[in-house]
N, C-alpha and C positions, 0 to 999 in steps of 0.2 A: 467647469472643471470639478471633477470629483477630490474629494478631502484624502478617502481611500479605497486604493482598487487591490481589490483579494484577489491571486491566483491559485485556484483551484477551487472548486463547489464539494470539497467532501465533507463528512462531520467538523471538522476546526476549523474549516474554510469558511461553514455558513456560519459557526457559533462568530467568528472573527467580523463578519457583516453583520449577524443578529446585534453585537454588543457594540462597535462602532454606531451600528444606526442609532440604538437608543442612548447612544451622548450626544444627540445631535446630529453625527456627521452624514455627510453625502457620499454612501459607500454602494460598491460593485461588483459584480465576480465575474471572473471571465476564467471560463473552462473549456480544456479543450473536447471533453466526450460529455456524455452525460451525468444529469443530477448524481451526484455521491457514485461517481463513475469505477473507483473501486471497487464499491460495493451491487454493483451490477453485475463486475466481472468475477465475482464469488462463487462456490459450490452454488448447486440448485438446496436451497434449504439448510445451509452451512449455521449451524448451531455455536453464537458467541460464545465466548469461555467467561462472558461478564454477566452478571446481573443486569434489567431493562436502567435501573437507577444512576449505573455508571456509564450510561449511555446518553444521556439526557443532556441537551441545551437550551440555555435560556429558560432555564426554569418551566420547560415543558413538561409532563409525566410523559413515561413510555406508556401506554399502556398494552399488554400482552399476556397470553396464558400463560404464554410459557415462564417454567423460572428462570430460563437464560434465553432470550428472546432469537428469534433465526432472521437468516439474512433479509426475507420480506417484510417482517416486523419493522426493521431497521429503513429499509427503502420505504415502506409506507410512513413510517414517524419521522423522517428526515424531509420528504418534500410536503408531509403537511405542515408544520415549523417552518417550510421556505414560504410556501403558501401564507399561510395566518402572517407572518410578520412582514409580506408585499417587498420580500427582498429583492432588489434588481440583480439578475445574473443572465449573463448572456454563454450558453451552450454553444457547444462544436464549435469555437474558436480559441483557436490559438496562438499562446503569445511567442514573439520573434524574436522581437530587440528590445532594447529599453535604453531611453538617453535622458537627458538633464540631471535637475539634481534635487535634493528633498524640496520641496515646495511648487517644484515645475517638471513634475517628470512627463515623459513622452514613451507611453509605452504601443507599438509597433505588436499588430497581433496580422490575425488570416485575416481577418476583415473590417479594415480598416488603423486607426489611433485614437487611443486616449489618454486624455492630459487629466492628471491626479497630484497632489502634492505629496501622497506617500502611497508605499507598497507594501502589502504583507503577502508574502511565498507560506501559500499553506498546498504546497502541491504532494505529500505527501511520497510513495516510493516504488506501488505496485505497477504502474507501465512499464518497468524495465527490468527483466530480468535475469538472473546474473547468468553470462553464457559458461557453456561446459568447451567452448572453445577445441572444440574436435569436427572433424571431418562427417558431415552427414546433421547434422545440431539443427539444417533448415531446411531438411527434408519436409514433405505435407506429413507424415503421420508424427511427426513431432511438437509436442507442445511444452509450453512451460506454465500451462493454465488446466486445470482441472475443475470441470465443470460438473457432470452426474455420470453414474457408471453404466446406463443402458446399452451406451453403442457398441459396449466390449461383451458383450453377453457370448462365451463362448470362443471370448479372443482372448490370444497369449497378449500381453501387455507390460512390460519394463514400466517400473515406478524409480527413476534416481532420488535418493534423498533419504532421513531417517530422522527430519522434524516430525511438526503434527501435521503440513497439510500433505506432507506424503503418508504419514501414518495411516491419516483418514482415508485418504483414496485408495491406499491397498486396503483396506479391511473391507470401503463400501462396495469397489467393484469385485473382489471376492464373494461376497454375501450374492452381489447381482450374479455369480457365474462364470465371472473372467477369472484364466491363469493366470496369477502374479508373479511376478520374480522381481524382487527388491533389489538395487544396490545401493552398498553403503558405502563410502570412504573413510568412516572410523571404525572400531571394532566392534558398535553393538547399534542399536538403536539407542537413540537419544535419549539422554536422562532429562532435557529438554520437554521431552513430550507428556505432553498433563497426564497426572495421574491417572485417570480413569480410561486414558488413552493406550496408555505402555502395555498396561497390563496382558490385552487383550491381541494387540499387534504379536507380543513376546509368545504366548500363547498360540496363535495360530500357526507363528513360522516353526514352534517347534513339534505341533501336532502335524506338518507337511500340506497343512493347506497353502500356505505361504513361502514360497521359495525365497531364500534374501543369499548373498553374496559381501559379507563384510572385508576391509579391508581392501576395498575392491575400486578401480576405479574404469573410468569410460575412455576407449582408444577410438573408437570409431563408429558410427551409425551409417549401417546401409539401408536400404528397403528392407530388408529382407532378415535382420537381425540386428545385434548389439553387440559388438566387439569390446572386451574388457578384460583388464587382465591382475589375474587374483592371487592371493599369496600362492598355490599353487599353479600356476602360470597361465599366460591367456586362453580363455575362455569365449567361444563364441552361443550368443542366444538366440537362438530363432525369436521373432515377436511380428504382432499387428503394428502395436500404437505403441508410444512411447512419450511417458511422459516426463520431463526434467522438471521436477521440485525443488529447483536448488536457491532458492531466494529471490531477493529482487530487491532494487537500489535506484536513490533519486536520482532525479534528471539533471547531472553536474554540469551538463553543457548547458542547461538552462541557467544555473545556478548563475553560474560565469558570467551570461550575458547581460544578468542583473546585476550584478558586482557585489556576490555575496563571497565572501573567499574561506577557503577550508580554513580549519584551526591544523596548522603544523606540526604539533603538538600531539593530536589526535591520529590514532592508525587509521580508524573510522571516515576520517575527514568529513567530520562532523560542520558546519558552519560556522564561523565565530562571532558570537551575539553575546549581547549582555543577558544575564539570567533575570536581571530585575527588570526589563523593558520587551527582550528578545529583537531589541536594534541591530545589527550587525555593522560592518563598518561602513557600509554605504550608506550613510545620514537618510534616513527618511525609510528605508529597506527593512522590515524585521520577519521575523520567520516564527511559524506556530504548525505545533502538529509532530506529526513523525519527519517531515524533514531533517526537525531539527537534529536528527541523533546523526547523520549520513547514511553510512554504510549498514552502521550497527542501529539497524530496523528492530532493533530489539527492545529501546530504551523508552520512545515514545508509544503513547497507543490511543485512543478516541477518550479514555479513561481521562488519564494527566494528560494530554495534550489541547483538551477543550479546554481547560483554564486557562492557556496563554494568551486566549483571545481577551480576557478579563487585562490582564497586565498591559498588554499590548494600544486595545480601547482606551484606558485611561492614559497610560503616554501620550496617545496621539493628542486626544483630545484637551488631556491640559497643556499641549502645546501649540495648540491653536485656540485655544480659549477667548483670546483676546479680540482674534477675526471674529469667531463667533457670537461677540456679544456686541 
């Protein structure tokens, strides 16, 4: 029997089994895609908004050229840390159900069960994201992931959205060559979006390399364009690809079948843990990472969220102290 089984392998997932293992306990990760599987699914070359330092677990150095290290930096210093510290994680399995209770759980994945006496949800929030709930949304030239901007070389292209990782992809595949046409749902581009980011987005839309539509929202996607309708009334866009930027949100049916329950309280429905532990009310259950915020994916980040696995490690472990000696 495992002491603690992590769900999810991203940065707080592994720091949560880095810091468990070295109080002793007998810890594990079971994920359902790959190592730090968010960050696989990132821009080609997507440039953190952090320093390498605020990156770091376990007292590893980043080391990298860059002053803000990019998404292979990150993939490279994350699975060497899982390496050097022989952490046990088991890839492309996913978990199902979960039954007993703090000391004897029975957690139910794709391949097979495993019994632990506690669980830490570090699953994090980027597989799901938030739909635009319109007619056409799962058509193939639709995505909600943006990758690198070559395949639009010369393509018309719909970017929804007016954070940064929309900002960024209308400026990159502009530079590559693609038409862009922006929409937005509020009145401007985001004051959201990092400084050195706005500037230049603001800038293009108003020299007419950039087309944006504020105010604006999505009625419909065909093949063959983007139906939306603007403070001066619906407007249809011819386009290739389309990409919906519009967020992305934890896995609550997952959450549920752990028996982590929203805070009521919260619009976000955030999960309800103790700050000092990050237990939740399912005895044995605690949560680290971006989970923890819910909806509003905004609060947590690899930054503060790696520390929880600090709080969480010593919980466990001086709660079992007494087996373990």
């Amino acid at each position: 029997m495992l002491d603690v089984l992590i769900i999810g392998a991203g940065p707080v997932g592994l720091a949560c089994a880095l810091e468990t293992q070295r109080k002793g306990l007998k810890a594990a990760i079971v994920e359902k895609g790959a190592l730090v599987n968010s960050l696989v699914g990132y821009p080609t070359n997507m440039e953190f908004f952090s320093t390498p330092e605020l990156l770091e677990i376990g007292g590893y150095p980043f080391p990298t050229a860059h002053y803000k290290p990019l998404r292979e930096d990150a993939l490279d210093y994350y699975q060497r840390v899982a390496r050097d510290e022989k952490l046990t994680i088991r890839l492309h399995e996913k978990v199902l159900s979960m039954s007993g209770e703090q000391g004897d759980f029975l957690v139910e994945t794709s391949q097979g069960k495993i019994r632990t006496r506690n669980v830490i949800v570090a699953t994090g929030f980027y597989d799901l994201p938030n739909p635009l709930n319109v007619p056409g949304e799962d058509l193939p030239h639709v995505s909600h992931y943006y990758k690198e901007p070559y395949q639009h070389v010369l393509q018309h292209v719909v970017v929804i959205g007016a954070k940064n990782s929309s900002a960024k992809a209308a400026l990159q595949m502009t530079r590559a060559g693609a038409r862009v046409t922006l929409i937005v749902r509020g009145p401007e581009v985001s004051n959201s979006v990092k400084y050195w980011i706005r500037p230049d987005l603001v800038n293009r839309i108003a020299e007419g390399r950039i087309t944006a539509h504020f105010n604006t929202t999505i009625t419909a996607i065909t093949p063959e364009a983007v139906e939306v309708l603007t403070p001066e009334g619906p407007l249809r866009i011819a386009t290739d690809f389309v990409y919906a930027l519009t967020g992305y949100h934890p896995d609550e049916a997952l959450l549920g079948r752990l028996g982590v329950e929203p805070d009521p309280a919260d619009e976000a429905r955030a999960p309800l843990f103790d700050p000092a532990t990050h237990e939740t009310t399912q005895p044995g259950v605690f949560v680290a990472g971006t989970v923890c915020g819910g909806r509003a994916t905004s609060r947590w980040f690899i930054e503060n969220g790696r520390h929880h696995a600090q709080l969480i490690a010593a919980h466990i472990a001086g709660q079992l102290a007494p087996q373990l000696a």
